[in-house]
C-alpha positions as CSV (number, residue, x, y, z in Angstrom):
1,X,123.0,106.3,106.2
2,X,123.6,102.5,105.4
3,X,120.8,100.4,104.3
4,X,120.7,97.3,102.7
5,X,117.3,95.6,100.7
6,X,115.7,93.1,103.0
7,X,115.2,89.4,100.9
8,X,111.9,88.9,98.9
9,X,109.3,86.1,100.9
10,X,110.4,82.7,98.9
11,X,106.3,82.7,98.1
12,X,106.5,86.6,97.0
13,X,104.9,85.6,93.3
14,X,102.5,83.1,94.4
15,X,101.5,85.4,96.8
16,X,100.5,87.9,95.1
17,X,99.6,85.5,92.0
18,X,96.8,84.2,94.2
19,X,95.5,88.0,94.5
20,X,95.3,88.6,91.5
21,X,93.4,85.4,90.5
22,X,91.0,86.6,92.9
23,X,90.4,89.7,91.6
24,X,90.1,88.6,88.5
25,X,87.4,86.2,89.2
26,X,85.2,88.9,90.6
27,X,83.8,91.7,88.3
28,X,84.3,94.5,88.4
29,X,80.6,95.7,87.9
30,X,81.3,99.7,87.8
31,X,78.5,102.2,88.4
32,X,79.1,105.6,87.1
33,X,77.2,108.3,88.7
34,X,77.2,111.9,87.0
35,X,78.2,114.5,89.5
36,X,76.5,117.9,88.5
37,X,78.5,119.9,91.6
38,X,82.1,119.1,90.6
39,X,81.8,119.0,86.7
40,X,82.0,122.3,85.1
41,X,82.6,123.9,80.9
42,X,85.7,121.9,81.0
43,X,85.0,118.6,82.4
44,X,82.1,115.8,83.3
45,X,83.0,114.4,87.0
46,X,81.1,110.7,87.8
47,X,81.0,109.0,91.1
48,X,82.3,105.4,90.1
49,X,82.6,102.5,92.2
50,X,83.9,99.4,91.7
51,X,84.0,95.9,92.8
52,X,87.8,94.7,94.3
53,X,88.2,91.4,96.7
54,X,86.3,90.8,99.4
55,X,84.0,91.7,97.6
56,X,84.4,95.2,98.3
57,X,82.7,98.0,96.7
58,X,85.5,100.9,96.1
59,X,84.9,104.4,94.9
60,X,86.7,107.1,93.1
61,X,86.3,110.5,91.2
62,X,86.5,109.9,87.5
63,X,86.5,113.2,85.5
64,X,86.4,113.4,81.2
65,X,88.0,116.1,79.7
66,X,85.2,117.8,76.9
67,X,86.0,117.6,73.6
68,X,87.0,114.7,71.5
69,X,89.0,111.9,72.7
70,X,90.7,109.6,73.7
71,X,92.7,111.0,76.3
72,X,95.6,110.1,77.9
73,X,95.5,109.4,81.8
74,X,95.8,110.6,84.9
75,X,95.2,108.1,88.1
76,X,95.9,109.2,91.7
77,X,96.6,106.7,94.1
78,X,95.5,109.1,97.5
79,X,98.0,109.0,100.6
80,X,98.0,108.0,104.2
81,X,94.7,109.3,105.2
82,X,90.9,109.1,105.1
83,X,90.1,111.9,102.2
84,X,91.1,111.9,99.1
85,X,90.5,114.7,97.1
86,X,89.4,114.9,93.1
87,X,92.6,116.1,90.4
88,X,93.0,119.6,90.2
89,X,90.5,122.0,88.4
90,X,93.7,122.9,85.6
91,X,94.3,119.0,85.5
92,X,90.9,118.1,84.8
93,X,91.2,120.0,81.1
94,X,93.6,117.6,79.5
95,X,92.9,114.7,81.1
96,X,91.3,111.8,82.0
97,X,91.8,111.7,86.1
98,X,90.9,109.1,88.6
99,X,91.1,110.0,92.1
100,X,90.8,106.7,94.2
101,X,89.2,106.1,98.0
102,X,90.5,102.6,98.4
103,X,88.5,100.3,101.3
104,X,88.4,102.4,104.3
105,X,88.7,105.8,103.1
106,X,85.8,108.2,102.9
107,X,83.0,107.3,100.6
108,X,84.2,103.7,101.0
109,X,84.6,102.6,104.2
110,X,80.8,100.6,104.4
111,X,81.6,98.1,106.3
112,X,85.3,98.6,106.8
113,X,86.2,102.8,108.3
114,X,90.1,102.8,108.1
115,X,91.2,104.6,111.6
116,X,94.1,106.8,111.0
117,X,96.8,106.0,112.9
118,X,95.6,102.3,112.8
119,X,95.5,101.2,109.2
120,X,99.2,100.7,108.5
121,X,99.1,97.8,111.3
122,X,95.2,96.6,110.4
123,X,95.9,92.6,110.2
124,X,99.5,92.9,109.8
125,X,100.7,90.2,111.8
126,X,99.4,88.0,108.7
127,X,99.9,88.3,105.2
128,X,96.5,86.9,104.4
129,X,94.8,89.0,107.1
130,X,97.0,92.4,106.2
131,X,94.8,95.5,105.2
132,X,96.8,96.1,101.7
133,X,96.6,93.2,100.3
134,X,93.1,94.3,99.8
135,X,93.9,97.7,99.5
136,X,96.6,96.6,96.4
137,X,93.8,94.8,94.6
138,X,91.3,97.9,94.6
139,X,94.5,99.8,93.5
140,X,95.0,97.2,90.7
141,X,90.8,97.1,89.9
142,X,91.1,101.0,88.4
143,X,93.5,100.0,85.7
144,X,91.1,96.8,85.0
145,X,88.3,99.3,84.3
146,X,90.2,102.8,82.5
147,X,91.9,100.0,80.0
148,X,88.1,99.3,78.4
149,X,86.7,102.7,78.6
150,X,86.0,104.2,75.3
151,X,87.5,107.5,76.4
152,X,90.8,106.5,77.5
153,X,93.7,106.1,75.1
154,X,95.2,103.0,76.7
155,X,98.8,103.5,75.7
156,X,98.5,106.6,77.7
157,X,98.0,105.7,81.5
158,X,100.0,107.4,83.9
159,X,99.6,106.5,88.2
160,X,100.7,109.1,90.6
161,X,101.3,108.6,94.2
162,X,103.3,106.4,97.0
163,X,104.3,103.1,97.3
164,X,101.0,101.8,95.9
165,X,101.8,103.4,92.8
166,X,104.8,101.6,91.8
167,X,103.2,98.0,93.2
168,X,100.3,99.2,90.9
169,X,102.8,99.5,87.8
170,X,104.6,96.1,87.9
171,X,101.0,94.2,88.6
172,X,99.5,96.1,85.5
173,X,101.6,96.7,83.0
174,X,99.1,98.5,81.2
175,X,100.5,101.3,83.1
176,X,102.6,103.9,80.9
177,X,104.0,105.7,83.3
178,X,104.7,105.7,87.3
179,X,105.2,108.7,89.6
180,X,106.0,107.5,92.9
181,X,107.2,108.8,95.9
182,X,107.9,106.0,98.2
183,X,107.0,106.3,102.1
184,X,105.3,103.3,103.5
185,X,106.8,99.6,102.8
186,X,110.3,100.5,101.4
187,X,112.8,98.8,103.8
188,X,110.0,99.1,106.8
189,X,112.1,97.2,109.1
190,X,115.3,99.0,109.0
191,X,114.3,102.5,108.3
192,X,110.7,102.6,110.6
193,X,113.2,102.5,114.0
194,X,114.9,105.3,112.7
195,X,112.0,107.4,112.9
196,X,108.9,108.6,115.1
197,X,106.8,110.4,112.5
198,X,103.5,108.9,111.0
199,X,102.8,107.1,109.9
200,X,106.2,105.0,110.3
201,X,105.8,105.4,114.3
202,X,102.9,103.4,113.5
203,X,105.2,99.8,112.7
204,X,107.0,100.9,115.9
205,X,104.0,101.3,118.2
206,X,103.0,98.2,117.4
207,X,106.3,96.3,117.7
208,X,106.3,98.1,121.5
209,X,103.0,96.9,121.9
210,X,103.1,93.4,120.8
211,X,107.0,92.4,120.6
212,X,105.9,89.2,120.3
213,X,104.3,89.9,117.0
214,X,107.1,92.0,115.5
215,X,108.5,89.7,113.3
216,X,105.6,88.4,111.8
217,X,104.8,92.0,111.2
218,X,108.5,92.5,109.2
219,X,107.7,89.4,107.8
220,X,104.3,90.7,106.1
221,X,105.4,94.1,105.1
222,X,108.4,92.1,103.2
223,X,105.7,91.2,100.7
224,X,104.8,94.9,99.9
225,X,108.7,96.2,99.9
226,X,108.4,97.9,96.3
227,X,112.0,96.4,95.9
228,X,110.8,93.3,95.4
229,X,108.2,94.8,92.7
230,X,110.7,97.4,90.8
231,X,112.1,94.4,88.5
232,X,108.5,94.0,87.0
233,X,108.0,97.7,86.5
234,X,107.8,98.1,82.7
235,X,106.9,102.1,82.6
236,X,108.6,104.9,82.5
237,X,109.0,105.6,86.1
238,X,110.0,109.4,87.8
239,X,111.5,108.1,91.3
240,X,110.9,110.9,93.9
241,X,113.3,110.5,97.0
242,X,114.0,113.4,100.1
243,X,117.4,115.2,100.2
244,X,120.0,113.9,102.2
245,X,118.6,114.8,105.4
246,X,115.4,112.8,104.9
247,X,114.8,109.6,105.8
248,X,113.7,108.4,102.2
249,X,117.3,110.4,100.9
250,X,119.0,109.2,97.5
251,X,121.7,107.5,99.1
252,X,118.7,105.0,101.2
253,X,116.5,104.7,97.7
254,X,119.4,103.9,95.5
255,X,118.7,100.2,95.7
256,X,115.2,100.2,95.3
257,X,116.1,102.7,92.0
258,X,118.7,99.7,91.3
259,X,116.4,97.2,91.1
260,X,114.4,98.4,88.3
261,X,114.8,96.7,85.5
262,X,114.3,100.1,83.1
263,X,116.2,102.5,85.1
264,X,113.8,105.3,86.5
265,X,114.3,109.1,86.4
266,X,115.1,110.3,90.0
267,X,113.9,113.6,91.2
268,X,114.3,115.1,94.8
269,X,111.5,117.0,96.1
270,X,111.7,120.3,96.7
271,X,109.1,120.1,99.7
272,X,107.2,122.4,97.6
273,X,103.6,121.5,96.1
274,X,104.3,124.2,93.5
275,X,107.9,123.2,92.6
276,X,107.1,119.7,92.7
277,X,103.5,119.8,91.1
278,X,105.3,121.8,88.0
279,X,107.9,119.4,87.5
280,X,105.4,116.5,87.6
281,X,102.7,118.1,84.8
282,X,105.6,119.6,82.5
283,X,107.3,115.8,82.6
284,X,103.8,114.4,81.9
285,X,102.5,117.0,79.0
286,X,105.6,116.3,77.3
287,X,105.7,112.9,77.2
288,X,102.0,112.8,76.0
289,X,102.5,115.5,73.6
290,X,100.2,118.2,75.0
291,X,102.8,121.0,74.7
292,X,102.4,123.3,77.9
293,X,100.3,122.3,80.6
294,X,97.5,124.0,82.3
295,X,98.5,125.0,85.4
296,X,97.1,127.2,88.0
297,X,97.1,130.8,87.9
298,X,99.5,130.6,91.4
299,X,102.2,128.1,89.7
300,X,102.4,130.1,86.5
């Protein structure tokens, strides 16, 4: 399949300089809440919220190993959807996770509820209006708070999830290491036609709906194509891409692994939470030095 990267927006860094001016001006004022029903012999789980742009107040799961610290990181970035669930019982015992609800997912979608399909195209034909801009910044306001926390070893902050997770990395380079499976922005505009799964179909609903808006929707998504972010990426990044038959295969993503400037380790998914969940936590417990990870009694 030939693809080609689409150009960066000639305001791409003030763009997203102005962002994260603005989050920086705000704080973060974070409320921890101890959450008796999810913490357990291995673990205290809080309820924490945090201020992002808007201002909007942003929640996530935030779990502490027992025992003495500080402990290296964990921080989920949650899919497409409206729940996002807490790390994994096993994960939880080595340590520190944060499972994020950005605006408009579950437990924080006062005033804003993200509709699902509907969020990919919330304000899109805009860049100021667009959803994730917003969405970027509350991404970015987790890193603000783990990097002060007492508990945290701060060299030690890996992010797991999509495309958010790799915009996170270049914005913050606090972060260690990036796990990142791209699926929303990479190449939108040339790879979106070529599908009609979700949330994709999404881009081309809207184009169908409003053609008159369609560029100015390519436009805006050129500003979140992690392409245009890889260069900045300074962590140690695990770059996981479909086989050949998918639409994100190795032979699409090899620009966007290309463009880093510290070349990433590329791993296709076996379409298998086990296989892929054991490869993740054995890359991760090694670089951090905890030997064999804890992992469920099914993946053993």
């Amino acid at each position: 399949m030939s693809f080609s990267a689409t150009p960066a927006p000639g305001d791409f860094a003030a763009y997203w300089s102005a962002v994260m001016d603005e989050l920086e001006a705000l704080s973060a004022v974070p409320e921890l809440t101890h959450n008796a029903l999810r913490s357990n012999e291995h673990c205290d789980v809080y309820d924490l919220r945090l201020t992002s742009i808007g201002p909007y107040r942003i929640f996530a799961f935030y779990s502490i190993p027992k025992g003495d610290g500080p402990f290296p990181v964990n921080y989920h970035i949650g899919g497409y959807g409206s729940v996002v669930h807490i790390a994994t019982y096993e994960e939880r015992q080595q340590y520190v996770t944060v499972a994020l609800r950005h605006r408009g997912q579950r437990l924080a979608d006062q005033p804003f509820a993200a509709a699902y399909p509907g969020l990919l195209t919330s304000g899109i034909d805009s860049p100021p209006s667009y959803i994730y801009r917003g969405i970027v910044a509350d991404c970015c306001r987790v890193i603000d708070f783990l990097v002060d926390r007492p508990e945290v070893d701060a060299s030690r902050i890996s992010v797991v999830g999509d495309d958010l997770a790799l915009i996170t990395a270049a914005l913050r380079p606090q972060v260690d290491a990036a796990h990142t499976t791209p699926t929303l922005f990479y190449g939108a505009e040339q790879l979106a036609p070529r599908t009609n799964a979700y949330p994709l179909e999404e881009l081309n609903d809207y184009a169908r709906a409003h053609p008159d808006k369609a560029a100015a929707m390519w436009r805006t998504l050129s500003y979140f194509d992690p392409i245009h972010f890889a260069p900045q990426v300074q962590a140690a990044t695990t770059l996981v891409t479909g086989n050949e038959k998918d639409l994100f295969s190795p032979e699409v993503i090899a620009p966007l692994a290309a463009a880093f400037g510290r070349t990433p380790e590329q791993y296709v998914s076996a379409h298998s939470s086990y296989q892929d969940g054991v490869q993740r936590a054995r890359r991760q417990a090694e670089r951090y030095g905890l030997g064999e990870p804890v992992l469920p009694p099914h993946w053993r």
